[in-house]
N, C-alpha and C positions, 0 to 999 in steps of 0.2 A: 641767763635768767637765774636768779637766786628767788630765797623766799628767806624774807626777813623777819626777826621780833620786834615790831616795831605799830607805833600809833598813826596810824592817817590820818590823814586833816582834810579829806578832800571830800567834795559835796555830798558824793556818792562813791560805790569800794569800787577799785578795780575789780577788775574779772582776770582769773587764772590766765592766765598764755598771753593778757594784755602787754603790751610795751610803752611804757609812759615818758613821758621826761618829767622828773621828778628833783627838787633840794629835801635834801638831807641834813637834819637839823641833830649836831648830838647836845643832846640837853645839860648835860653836867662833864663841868672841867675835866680834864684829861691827866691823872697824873702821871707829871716824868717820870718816875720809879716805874710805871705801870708800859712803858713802854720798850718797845725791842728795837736797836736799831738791825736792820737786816741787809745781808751785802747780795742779793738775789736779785734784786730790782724788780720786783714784782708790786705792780700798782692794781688794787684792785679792792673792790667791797665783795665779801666771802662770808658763806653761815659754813659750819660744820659742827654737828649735834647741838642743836641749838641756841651756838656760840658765834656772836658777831664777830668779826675781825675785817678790823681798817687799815690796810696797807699802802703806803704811796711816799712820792718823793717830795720833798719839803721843796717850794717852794719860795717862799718869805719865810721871817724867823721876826715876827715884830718885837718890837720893846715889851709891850704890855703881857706877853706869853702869847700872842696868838699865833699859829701856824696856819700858813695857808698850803692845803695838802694836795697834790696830784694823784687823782685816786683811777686816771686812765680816763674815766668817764666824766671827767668833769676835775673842778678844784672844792673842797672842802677847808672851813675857816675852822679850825680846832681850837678850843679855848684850854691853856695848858698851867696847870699849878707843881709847885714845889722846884726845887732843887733843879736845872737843866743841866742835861747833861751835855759833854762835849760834840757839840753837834754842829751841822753846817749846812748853810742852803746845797742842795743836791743830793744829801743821803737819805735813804729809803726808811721809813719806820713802820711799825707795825702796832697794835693796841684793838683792845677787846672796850668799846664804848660798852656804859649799862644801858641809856636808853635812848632810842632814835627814834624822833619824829620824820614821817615823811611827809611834806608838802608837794601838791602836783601843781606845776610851772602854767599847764596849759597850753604852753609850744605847740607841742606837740601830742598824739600817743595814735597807735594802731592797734585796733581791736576789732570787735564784731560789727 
């Protein structure tokens, strides 16, 4: 369980210790420069002092810049500007988004 910076969309807030199934929306482009490719293979969505980081393995590389990202818990569509760098469906990236909307799916979630 993490705790995020982020905006909820959902009718009512979760509660602490809840487990939701949740999409994850990041609102604004991605840029290459701004990303780290990493050789660790660590997929995963991570706060540390109040700093988001989105880690996973690429899996599409579309035309348009969009990446679709393996983040362990699911896939993430990253929308990505500038300059791309030498990169390949399978290698791991990392990037700090500025602001994440969460939307809850409704699947699922266990709470009180």
């Amino acid at each position: 369980m993490i705790a995020l910076n982020s905006t909820w969309q959902g009718e009512s807030g979760a509660k602490a210790g809840w487990a939701l199934d949740v999409e994850l929306e990041i609102a604004d482009p991605v840029p290459w420069g701004s990303v780290v490719i990493i050789q660790c293979g660590v997929a995963e969505v991570s706060e540390s002092s109040g700093v988001l980081t989105v880690s996973g393995q690429i899996k599409a590389l579309e035309a348009d810049d969009v990446v679709a990202l393996d983040v362990r818990l699911g896939i993430i569509l990253v929308e990505m500007v500038g300059q791309r760098p030498t990169i390949r469906i399978g290698d791991f990236i990392s990037f700090a988004p500025r602001d994440v909307t969460i939307y809850p799916t409704g699947i699922w979630s266990s709470g009180e």
